[in-house]
C-alpha positions as YAML, in Angstrom:
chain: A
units: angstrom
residues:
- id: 1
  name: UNK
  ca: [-100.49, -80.91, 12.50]
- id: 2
  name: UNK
  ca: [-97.74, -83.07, 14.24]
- id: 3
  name: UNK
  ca: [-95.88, -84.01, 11.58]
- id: 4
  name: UNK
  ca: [-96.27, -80.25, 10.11]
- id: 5
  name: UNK
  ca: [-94.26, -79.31, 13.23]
- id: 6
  name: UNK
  ca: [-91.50, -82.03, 12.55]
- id: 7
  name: UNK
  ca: [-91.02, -81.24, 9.35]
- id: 8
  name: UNK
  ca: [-90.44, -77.58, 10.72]
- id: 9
  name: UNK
  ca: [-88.27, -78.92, 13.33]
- id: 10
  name: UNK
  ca: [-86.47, -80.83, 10.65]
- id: 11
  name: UNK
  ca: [-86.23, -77.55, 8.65]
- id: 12
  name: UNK
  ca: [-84.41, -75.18, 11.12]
- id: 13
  name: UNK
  ca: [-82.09, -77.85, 12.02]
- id: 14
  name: UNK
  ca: [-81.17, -78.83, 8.60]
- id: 15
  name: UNK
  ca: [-80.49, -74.83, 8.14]
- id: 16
  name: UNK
  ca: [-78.48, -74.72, 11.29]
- id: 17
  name: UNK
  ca: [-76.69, -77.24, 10.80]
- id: 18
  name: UNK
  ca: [-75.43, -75.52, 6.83]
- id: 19
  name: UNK
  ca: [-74.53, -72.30, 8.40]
- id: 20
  name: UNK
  ca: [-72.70, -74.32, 11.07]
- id: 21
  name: UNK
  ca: [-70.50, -75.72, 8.32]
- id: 22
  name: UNK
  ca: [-71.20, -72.80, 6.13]
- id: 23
  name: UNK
  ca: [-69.10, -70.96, 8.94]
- id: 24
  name: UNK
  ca: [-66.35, -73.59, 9.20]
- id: 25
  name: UNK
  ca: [-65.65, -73.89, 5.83]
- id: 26
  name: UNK
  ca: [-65.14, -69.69, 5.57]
- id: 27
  name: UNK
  ca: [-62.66, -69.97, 9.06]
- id: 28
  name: UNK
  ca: [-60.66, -72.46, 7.20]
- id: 29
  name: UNK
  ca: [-60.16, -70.76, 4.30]
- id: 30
  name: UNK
  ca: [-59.56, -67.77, 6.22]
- id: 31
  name: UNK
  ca: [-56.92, -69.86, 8.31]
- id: 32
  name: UNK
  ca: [-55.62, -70.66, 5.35]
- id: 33
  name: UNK
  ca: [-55.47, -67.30, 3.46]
- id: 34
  name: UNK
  ca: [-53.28, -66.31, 6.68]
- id: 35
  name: UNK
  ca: [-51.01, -69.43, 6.56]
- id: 36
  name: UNK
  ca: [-50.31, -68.44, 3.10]
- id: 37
  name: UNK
  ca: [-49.51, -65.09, 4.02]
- id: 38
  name: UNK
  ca: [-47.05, -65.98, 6.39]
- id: 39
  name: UNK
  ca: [-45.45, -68.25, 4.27]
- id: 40
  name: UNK
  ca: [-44.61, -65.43, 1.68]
- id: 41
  name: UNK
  ca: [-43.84, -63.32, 4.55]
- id: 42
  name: UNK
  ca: [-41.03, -65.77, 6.07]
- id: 43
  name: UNK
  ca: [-39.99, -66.76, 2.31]
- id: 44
  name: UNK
  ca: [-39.05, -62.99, 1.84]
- id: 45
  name: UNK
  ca: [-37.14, -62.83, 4.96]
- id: 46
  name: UNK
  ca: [-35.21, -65.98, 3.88]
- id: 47
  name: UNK
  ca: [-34.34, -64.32, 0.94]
- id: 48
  name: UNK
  ca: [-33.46, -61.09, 2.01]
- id: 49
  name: UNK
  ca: [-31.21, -62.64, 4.65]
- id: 50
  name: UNK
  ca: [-29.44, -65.08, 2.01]
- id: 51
  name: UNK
  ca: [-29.09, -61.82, 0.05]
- id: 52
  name: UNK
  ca: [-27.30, -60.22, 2.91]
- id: 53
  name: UNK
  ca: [-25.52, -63.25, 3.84]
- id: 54
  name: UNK
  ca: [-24.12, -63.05, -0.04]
- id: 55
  name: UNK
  ca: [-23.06, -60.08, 0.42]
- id: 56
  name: UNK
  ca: [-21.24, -59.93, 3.03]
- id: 57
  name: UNK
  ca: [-19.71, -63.20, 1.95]
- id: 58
  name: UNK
  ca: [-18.82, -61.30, -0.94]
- id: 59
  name: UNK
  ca: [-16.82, -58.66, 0.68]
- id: 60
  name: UNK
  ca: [-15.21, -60.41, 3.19]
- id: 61
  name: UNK
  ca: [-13.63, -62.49, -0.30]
...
């Protein structure tokens, strides 16, 4: 019966311990769905801004 409850013991923290890193894997790849996002984000803004910059290189020529 001891060893029954061990292996039970042994269980639940083996199942803890995958939804522990279950959960860390899914923030990082959240983390890094949103770094992503704010890369395209501030790669747009570069390029709208060397757009403008263009432009109004243009007309001052």
């Amino acid at each position: 019966m001891h060893l029954l409850q061990e292996d039970l013991a042994r269980a639940h923290c083996r199942a803890r311990l995958q939804d522990a890193e279950q959960n860390r894997r899914f923030h990082l790849a959240t983390q890094f769905a949103k770094a992503q996002k704010q890369a395209e984000r501030a790669t747009r803004r570069a390029e709208r801004a060397s757009a403008k910059a263009r432009l109004s290189f243009a007309r001052l020529v």
